[in-house]
N, C-alpha and C positions, 0 to 999 in steps of 0.2 A: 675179624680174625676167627680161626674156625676154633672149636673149643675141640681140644685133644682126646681122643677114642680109646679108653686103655683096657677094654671089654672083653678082646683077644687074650692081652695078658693074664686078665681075673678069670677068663674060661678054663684056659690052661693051668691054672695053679690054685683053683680053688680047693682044689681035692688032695691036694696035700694037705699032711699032718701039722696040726699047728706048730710054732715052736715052743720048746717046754725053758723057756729059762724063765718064764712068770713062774711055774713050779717051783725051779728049783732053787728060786728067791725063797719062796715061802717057806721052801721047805730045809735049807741053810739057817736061813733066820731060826726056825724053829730049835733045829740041831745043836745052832750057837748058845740061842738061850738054856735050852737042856742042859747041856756043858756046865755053862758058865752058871747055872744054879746050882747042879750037884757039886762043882769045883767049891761053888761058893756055901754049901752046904758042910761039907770033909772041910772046908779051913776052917770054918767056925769050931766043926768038932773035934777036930786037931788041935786048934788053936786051947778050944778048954780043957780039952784033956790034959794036954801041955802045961797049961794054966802061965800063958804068956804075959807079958806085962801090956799095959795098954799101948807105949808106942811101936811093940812089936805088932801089936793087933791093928792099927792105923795102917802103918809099914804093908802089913800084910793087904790090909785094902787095897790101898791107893795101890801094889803093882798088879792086886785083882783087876781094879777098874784097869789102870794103864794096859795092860794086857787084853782085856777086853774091845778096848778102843782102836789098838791096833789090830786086833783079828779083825773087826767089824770093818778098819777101812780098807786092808787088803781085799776082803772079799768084796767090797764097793765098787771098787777098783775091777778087777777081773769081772763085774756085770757089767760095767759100763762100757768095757771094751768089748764084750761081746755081744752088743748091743748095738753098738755102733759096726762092727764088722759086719752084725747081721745087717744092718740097715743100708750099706753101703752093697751089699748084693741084693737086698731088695731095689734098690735105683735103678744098680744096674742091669735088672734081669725087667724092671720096668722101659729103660732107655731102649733096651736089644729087643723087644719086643713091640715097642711103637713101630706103625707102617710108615711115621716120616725117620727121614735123617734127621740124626742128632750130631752136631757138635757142640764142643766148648772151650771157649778161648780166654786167654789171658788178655792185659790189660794191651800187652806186646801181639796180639795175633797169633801167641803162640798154640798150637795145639795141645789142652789137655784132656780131651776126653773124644771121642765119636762111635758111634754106633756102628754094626755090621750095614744097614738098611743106608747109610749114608756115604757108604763106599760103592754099594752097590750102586746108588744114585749118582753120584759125583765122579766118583772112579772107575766104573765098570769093570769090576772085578779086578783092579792091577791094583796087585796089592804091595807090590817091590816098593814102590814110591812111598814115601812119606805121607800121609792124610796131613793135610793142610788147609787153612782160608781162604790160602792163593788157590785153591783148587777150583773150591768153590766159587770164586769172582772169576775165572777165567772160564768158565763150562759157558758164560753168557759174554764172552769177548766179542761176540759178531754185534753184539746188544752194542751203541756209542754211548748210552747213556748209563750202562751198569756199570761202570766204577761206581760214577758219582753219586749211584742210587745206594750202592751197598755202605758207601762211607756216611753218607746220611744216615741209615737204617745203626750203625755201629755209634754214629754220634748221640741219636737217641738213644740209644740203650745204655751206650757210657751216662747219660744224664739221668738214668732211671727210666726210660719212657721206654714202651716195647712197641714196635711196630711193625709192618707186614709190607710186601710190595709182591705182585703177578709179572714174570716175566715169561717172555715164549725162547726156548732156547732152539738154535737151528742146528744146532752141531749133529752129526751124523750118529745113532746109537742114541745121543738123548733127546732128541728133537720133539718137542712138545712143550707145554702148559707145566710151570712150578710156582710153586708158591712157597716165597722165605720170609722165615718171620726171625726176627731180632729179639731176646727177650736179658732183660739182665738180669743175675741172679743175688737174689737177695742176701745183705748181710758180706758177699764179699765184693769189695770197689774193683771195677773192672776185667769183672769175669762174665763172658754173655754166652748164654745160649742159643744158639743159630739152630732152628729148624728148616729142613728141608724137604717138601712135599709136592710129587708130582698128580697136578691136578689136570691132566689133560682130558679125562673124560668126564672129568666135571664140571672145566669149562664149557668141553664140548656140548654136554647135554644142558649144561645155563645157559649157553649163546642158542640153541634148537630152542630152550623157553624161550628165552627173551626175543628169538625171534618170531615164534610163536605166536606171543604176546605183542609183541610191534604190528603182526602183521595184523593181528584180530583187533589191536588198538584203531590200526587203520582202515579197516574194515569196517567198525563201527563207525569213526568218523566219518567216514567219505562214503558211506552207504546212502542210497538215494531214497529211505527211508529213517525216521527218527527215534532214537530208543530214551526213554528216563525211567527213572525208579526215585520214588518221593516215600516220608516216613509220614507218622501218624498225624504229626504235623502240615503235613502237605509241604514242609523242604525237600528241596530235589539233593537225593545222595547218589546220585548218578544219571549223566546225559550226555548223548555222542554230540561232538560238535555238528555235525549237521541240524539236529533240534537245536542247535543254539542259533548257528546261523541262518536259521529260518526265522527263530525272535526278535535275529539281531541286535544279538548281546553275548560278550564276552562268555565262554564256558566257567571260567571261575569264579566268575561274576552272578552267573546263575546256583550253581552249587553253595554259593557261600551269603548270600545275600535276602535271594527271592525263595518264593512261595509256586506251587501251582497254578490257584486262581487267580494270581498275580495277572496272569498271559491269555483268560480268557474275555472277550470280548463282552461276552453277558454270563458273567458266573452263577453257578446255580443257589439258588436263593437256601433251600434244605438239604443240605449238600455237606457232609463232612471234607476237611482241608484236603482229603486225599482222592475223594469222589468225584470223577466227571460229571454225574446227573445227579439228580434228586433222589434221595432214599437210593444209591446205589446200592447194585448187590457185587458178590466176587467177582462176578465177569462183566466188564462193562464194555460195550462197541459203541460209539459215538461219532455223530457229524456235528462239528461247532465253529466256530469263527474264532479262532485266535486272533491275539495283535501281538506285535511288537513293540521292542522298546519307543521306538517314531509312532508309532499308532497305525502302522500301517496293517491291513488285518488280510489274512487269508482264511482259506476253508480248510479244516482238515478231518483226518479219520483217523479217529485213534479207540486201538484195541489192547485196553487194558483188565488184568487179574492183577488180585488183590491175596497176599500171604498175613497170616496174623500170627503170630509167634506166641509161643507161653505165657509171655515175658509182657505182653501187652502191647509188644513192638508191630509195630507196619510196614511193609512193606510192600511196595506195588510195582509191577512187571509193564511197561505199557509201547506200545508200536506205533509211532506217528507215522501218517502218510500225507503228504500237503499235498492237496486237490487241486492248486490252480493250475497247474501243467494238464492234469486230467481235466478241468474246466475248460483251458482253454484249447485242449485237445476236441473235446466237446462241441466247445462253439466255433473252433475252426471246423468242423465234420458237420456242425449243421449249419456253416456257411458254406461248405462245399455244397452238402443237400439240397442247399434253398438255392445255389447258383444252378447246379443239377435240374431242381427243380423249374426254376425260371428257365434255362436255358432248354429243357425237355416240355415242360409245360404251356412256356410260354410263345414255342417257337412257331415261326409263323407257316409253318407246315407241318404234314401231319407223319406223327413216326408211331409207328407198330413193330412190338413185339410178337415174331412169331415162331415155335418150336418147330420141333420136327414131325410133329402129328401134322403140323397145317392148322392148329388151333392157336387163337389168338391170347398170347398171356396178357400184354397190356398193350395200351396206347395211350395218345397223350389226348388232351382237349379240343387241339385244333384237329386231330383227324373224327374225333365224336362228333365237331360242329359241322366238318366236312358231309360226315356221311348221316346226319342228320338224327343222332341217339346219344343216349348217354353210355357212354366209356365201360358199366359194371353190363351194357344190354349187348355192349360186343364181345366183353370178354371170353374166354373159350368157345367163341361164335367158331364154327371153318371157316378159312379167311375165304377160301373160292369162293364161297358164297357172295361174296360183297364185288367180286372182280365178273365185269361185263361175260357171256357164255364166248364172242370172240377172242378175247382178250387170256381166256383160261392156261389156255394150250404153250401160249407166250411167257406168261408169268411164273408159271411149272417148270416151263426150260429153262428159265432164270434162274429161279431159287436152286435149283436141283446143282446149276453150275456155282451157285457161291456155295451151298453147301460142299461141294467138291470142292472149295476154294481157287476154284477160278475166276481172275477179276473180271469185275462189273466195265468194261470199255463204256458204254453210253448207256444213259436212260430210255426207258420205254413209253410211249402214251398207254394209258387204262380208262378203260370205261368203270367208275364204282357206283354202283346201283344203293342209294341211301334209302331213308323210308319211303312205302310206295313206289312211287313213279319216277321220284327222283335221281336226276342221271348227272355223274359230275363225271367231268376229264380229268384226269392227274396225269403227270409226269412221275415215274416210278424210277427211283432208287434203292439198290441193295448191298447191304454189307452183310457179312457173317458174325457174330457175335464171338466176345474174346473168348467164352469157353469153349465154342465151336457147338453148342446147343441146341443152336435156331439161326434165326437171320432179324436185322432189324432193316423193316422197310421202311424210305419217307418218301413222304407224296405231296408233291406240288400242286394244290389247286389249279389248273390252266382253263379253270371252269369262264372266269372273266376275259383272262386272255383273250382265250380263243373267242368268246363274245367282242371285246374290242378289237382283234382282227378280222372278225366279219364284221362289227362296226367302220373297220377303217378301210375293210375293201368296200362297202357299201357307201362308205362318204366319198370312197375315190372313184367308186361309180358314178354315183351323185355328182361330184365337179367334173367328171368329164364331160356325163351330160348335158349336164351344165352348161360349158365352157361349148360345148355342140349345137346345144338349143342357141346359145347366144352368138355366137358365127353364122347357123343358118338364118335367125332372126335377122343379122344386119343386113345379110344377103336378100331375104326377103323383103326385108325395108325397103331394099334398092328397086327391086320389081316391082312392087307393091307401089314405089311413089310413080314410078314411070305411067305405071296401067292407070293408077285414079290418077293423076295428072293430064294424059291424052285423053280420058274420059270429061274429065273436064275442060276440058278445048272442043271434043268432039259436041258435048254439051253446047257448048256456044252455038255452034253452026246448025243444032238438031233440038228443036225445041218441041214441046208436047205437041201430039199432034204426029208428027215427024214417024212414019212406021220406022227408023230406027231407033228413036227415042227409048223403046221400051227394051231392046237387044242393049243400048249404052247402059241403060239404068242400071240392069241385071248385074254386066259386068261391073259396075260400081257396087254395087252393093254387096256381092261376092267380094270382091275385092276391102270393101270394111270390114266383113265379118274374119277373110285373110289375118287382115290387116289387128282383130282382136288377139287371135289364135298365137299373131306373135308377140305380142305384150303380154298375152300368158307366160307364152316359153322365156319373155324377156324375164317377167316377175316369179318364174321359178329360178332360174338365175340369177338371180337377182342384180339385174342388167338395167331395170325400168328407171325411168326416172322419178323421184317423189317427190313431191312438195309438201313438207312435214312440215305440221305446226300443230301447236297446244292444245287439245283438244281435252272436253270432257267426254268421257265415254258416253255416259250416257245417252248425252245430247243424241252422238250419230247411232245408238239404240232406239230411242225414242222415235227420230226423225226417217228412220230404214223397217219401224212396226209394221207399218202397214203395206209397204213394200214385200215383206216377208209373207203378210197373209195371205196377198196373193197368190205368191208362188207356191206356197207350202198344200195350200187346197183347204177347203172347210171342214174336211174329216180327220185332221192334223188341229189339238189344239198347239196353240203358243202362249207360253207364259214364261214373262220378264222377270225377274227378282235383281232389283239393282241396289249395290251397296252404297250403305252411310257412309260418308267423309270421303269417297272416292278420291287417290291423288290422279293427278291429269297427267297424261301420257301425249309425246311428241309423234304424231302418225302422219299417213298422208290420210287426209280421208275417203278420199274417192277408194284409195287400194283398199281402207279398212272397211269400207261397203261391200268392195268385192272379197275379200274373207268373208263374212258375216255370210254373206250372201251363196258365198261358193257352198258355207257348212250347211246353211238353210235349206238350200237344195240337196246337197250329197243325203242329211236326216230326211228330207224325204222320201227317196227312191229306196230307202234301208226301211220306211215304214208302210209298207205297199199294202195298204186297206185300214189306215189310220195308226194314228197314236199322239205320243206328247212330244213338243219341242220344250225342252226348256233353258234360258239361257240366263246365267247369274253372274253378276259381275259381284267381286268386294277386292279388300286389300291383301296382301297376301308379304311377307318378310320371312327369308331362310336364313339363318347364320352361318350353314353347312352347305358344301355345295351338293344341288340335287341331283341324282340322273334320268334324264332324260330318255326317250327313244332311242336315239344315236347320240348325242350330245350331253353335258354334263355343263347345268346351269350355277353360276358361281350366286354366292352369296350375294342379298342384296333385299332393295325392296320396291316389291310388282304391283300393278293391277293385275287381277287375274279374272278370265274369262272364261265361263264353264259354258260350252253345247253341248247339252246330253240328249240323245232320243233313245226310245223305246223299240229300237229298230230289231236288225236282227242280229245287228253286232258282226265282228270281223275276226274271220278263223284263223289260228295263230300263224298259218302258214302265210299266211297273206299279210301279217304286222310288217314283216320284212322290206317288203314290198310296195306299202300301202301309199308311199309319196312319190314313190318315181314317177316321172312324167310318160305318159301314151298308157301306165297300167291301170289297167279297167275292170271291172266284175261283170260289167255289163256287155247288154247283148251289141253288135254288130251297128253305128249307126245311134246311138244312142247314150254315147260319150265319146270325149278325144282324150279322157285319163289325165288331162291338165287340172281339176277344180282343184284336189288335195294339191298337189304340187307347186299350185300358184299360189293355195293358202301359206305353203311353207314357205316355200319362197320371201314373199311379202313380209312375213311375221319378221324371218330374219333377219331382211335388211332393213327391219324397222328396227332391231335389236334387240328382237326378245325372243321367244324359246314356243316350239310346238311341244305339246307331248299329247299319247293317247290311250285311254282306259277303254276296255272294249270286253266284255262276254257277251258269248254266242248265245243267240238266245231271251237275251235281257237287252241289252242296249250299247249304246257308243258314246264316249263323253269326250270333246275336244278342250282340251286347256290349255286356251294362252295367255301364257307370261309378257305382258308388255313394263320395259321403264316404267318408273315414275319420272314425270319430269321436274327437273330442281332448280332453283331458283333463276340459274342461269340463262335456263331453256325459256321460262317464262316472262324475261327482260329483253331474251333474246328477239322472240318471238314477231315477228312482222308481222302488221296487218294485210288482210286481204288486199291488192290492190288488182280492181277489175280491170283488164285491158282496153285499151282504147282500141274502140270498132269505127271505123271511120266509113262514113259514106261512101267516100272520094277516093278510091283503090290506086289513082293513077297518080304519075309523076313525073320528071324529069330528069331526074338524078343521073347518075354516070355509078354504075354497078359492072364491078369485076366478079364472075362467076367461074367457081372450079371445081370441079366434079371429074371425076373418073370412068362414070358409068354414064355412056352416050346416051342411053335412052334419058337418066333422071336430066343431064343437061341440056339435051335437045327443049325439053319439057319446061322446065325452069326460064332456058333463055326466052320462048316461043309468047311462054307467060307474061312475065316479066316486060318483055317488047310491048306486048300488045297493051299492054298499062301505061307505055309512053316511056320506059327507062331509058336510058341508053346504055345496050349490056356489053358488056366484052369478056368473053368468055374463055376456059380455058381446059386442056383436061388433065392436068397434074402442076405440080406446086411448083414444078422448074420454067415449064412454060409462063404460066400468071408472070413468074417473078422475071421470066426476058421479056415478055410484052409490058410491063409495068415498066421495064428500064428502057425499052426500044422506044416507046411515046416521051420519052425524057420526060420520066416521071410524071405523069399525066395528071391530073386532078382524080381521085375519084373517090367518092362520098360514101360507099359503103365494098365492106368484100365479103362475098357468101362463098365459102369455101366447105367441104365438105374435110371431115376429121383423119378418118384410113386412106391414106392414096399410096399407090404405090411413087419409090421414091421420095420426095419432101412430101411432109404430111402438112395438113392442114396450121396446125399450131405454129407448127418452125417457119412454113409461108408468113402467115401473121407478125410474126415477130421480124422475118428481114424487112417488110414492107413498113412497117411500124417504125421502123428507125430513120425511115426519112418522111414519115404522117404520124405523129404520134397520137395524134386524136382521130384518128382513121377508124370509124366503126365496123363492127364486125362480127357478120352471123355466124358459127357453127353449125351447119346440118349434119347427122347422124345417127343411124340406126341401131346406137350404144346408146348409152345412159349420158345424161351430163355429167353427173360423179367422175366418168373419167376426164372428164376437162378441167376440173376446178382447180387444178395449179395452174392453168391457163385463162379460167375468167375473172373477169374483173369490170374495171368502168368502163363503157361502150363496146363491152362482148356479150353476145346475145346467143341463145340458143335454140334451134330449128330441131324437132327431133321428128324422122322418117318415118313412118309414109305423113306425105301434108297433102294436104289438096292444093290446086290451083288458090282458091279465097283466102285460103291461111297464108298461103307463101305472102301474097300480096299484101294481106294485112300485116303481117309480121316486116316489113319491110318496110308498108306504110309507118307502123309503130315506132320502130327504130329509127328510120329518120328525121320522122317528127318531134322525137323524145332526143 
């Protein structure tokens, strides 16, 4: 309830004249006594002049006094009334000058008293009407709840009890905020005072605070910063809920219970209750570890001043910030960084930063490994510089179109010149950077690429070769067996002596040296036939020394170094003679007026695969084989080169360019790896990777078994022959007859197979059938005749390898490989039958 303002009233009436009836109390009283002295003064002296008797003198008193008593209470009388009338316009001129309405009522609601101010309020000016109560309860009729609030407010007052109630009135003319208060008046039962006061702009302006204050209340709550204030004690006398719900602990819970240090994680040891640090001063900024009620602790920052009062009082101002959002803002930014990082660093090409000068701001690692420096020796390098003098012109029209931001359609090839001499190829890539500043390039090493695409066009040269030497090989095999075959017939009839004897020789012996030329091209192909078995290396080093002296010359040393514990490797030996043999010679013609051969054998195990020349050797574990001489070494243009078959250094006549060739070859299909170290100048070192052989191969292993050479070449048998090629048949059957067989011959797999059905299946004891024929091949012959002779032996002739027969041999399949001579056919015939 508001306490009453009567200030206006006392302004206004201060300055009036007192009123004089205290005076004129004093000064009656005075008057009366005067009187009543000298009255009482003249009867004494009347009285004894008189010389009255004493009940006359009593007499005379007593209506002295009674007289007296009566003056004294009439005049009593007339103060009190004028006392009371004054007081009763003092009320009134207090009621009519109060800013609220006044009324007052009887016990009945009836009207006894109201104010000007409360007609104004209630009545608006209509003064015809009676002032009434009813006036008053009807001005909030739209209110459903003010009857029953004013009879309440009237109940308490009838009880003594004063009360107040806010209603808002809508009525047109009074429509605003009043506030009526109920008040009883003391000393008469059931007379109350109703005040009436319109407070509409002082609710308005309390509801502007308190919304004010809600809104700043909410404000500090739910600010995403934490506000407290602790006393000298270090209790907290103020904290927004947010600092609480970061402790995680009730706000009233914290203000009325806890401490400061209560919440820090390691409180400080010299530290007053209200100090964040040690020996704090007024201003303190701090990073520390809070915890919570759970113990769960975060980082925070808090900047607190410290007030000290007269009084000895504390208080402190302070501003939490909880850091884990900024931590983990942090560590999400330096996980982006570090993904940044890897993904820019790590990436497996190389990217450059470049402005608009043409100067390089950064790059990453792989274009520094690229271009062969480190990364601070490019930076503000001019990128031209690093891009090939063709390539310039290109790469300028490039950037210049992304800088205009026109897209990049396809990459370009770049020559980038690293340190020295160093020349890489990239694939170039360009964007423009987001603020449009520069451009960022990436560059694709295509430096191996492009090396294993000239490796893969040079291996696919290599097999075509190949695959060509080996076709004209068979072909030649076929010639080759015809020419020594009729040389050995013609041999028969031309014996020493004989002037053609020495014309047949010539052609025979051309005809073998032929006949090697194509088991070169067979064993760079690797077409030849082997007979691998377990060998020590050494052994066939040791056993091939003195073989090598010769050819090498005396002005050529040779020196062996052979490793301890050598594992044994699965070769042919004859072919690993001819390697040794091919390298022994190639180190000499490279050392033309002396020098050293040296050849080292030991162990050798990669866990990683190595690269090779052309080839790329897996993990494993080798004998390995070093030929190094002191030659003149091989110019790098010529590495490329150096195995293809027919290419030579040499002059006209004095190579066929098969020795390297047939070394590789060989090595290969022995299953191990060439490779070759070579400066111009200094020397050439040949190293090959042979298996080791494993336990398998060593159990597997077959003994030599010498063939049986038999005296007796001739015999009776019944022999089917098939061949294709008229001369090798004419040749064979001519042979063979003359031995005593009896041949029947044939020249393709369909014929054999109608004359084998036309004799109703004839007896016959072996079939030499040649492998490629056109129509039924040699195999698929074999096999229809085999189904009705299952033990039917059987030789394969062919100027292939045997390798391609071996899903077709087996027990009593034999193999004949072209060019033979007449003596071998026969013995090999003789062999098989006997066996």
């Amino acid at each position: 309830m508001n306490k009453m303002d009567h200030s206006e009233f006392i302004n206004r009436h201060h300055n009036r004249e007192a009123p004089v009836h205290g005076k004129s109390k004093s000064l009656s009283i005075a008057v009366i006594a005067s009187i009543m002295s000298l009255y009482f003064v003249l009867m004494i002296f009347i009285i004894h002049m008189a010389r009255a008797d004493q009940a006359t003198i009593v007499m005379s008193i007593l209506v002295f006094l009674t007289g007296t008593l009566v003056a004294f209470a009439a005049k009593r009388a007339q103060y009190l009334q004028a006392k009371q009338e004054e007081e009763l316009i003092l009320l009134k001129e207090v009621l009519e000058g109060s800013r609220g309405g006044r009324l007052i009522t009887d016990s009945a609601d009836n009207t006894l008293y109201y104010n000007q101010r409360f007609v104004e309020l209630c009545c608006h000016h209509n003064t015809d009407e009676d002032v009434t109560y009813t006036q008053l309860v009807d001005m909030f009729s739209d209110n459903d709840k003010a009857a029953s609030l004013f009879n309440a407010l009237s109940d308490q007052a009838h009880r003594g009890l004063t009360d107040s109630i806010e209603l808002y009135c809508e009525k047109q003319d009074y429509e605003g905020w009043y506030y009526v208060t109920a008040q009883p008046v003391s000393g008469h039962a059931g007379i109350i005072h109703w005040r009436l006061d319109n407070v509409t702009e002082k609710y308005t302006a309390d509801r502007a605070v308190r919304e004010e204050r809600e809104k700043l209340v909410d404000f500090t709550d739910n600010a995403p910063v934490g506000f407290f204030s602790v006393d000298e004690q270090g209790h907290f006398v103020f904290a927004n809920a947010t600092f609480a719900r970061w402790l995680g602990v009730d706000l009233g819970y914290l203000l009325e219970k806890t401490s400061l240090h209560t919440y820090f994680a390691n409180p400080p040891a010299n530290a007053k209750p209200y100090d964040l640090m040690d020996h704090g001063s007024e201003k303190q900024i701090v990073e520390l570890e809070m915890k919570g009620a759970a113990g769960k602790t975060f980082r925070a920052s808090i900047s607190q001043s410290i007030v000290y009062g007269d009084d000895g009082r504390v208080r402190t101002r302070a501003v939490v910030h909880d850091l884990t959002s900024e931590q983990e803002m942090h560590r999400a930014l330096k996980a982006s960084e570090d993904r940044f990082k890897r993904f820019y660093e790590d990436a497996p090409l190389g990217i450059v930063l470049v402005n608009k000068d043409g100067l390089i701001e950064d790059c990453n690692a792989q274009f520094a490994q690229l271009m062969g420096q480190k990364t601070e020796e490019l930076v503000k390098k001019h990128f031209k510089l690093l891009i090939g003098e063709e390539d310039r012109a290109a790469v300028a029209t490039l950037i210049s179109k992304i800088e205009k931001g026109e897209p990049l359609v396809e990459s370009i090839e770049v020559a980038l010149h690293g340190k020295g001499d160093d020349v890489k190829t990239a694939q170039l890539h360009a964007r423009s950077t987001v603020e449009g500043e520069g451009v960022v390039l990436h560059f694709i090493d295509m430096t191996e690429k492009k090396s294993l695409e000239e490796q893969f066009v040079q291996s696919q040269k290599m097999q075509a070769v190949g695959q060509l030497a080996g076709g004209i090989a068979h072909d030649f095999n076929n010639l080759l067996t015809a020419i020594i075959g009729f040389c050995d017939l013609l041999l028969l009839r031309h014996k020493a002596g004989d002037p053609s004897f020495g014309d047949i020789m010539q052609i025979q012996q051309n005809s073998n040296r032929a006949a090697n030329l194509v088991r070169q091209l067979l064993a760079f192909s690797r077409q030849q036939t082997l007979r691998q078995r377990v060998h020590d290396i050494t052994d066939i080093l040791t056993e091939l020394s003195h073989l090598m002296r010769r050819l090498i010359g005396a002005n050529i040393e040779l020196k062996m170094v052979h490793g301890s514990d050598l594992g044994l490797v699965k070769v042919d030996e004859g072919q690993m003679e001819q390697v040794l043999i091919n390298l022994a010679v190639n180190a000499r013609d490279a050392m033309d007026g002396g020098g050293k051969l040296t050849i080292t054998t030991e162990n050798y195990t990669n866990r990683k695969t190595k690269k090779m020349m052309q080839e790329k050797m897996p993990p494993g574990h080798w004998v390995l084989i070093k030929v190094k001489d002191t030659g003149c070494g091989i110019p790098a243009k010529n590495m490329e080169r150096i195995l293809e078959p027919f290419f030579t250094t040499k002059d006209v006549g004095e190579g066929t360019g098969l020795g390297l060739a047939t070394v590789y070859g060989i090595v290969r299909q022995s299953g191990g790896f060439l490779d070759i170290d070579s400066k111009v100048g200094k020397g050439t070192t040949f190293l090959i990777y042979l298996p080791k052989a494993n336990e398998i191969d060593v159990e597997e292993d077959e003994p030599v078994v010498e063939p049986i050479v038999a005296k007796d070449l001739t015999g009776t048998e019944c022999i089917m022959l098939v061949e294709d090629e008229d001369a090798v048949r004419t040749f064979a059957q001519r042979a063979l007859a003359n031995k005593g067989y009896d041949v029947i011959s044939a020249e393709h797999g369909e014929a054999a197979l109608e004359l084998y059905e036309m004799d109703g299946q004839k007896h016959i004891d072996l079939l030499i059938t040649d492998v490629v024929m056109p129509g039924m091949d040699g195999p698929t012959l074999a096999q229809r005749i085999r189904q009705h002779s299952p033990d039917l032996k059987i030789i394969f002739m062919s100027g292939y390898t045997e390798d391609k027969l071996k899903d077709y041999m087996g027990e009593n399949t034999y193999f004949l490989p072209k060019p033979f001579t007449l003596k071998i056919l026969a013995a090999k015939v003789k062999e098989v039958l006997q066996g």
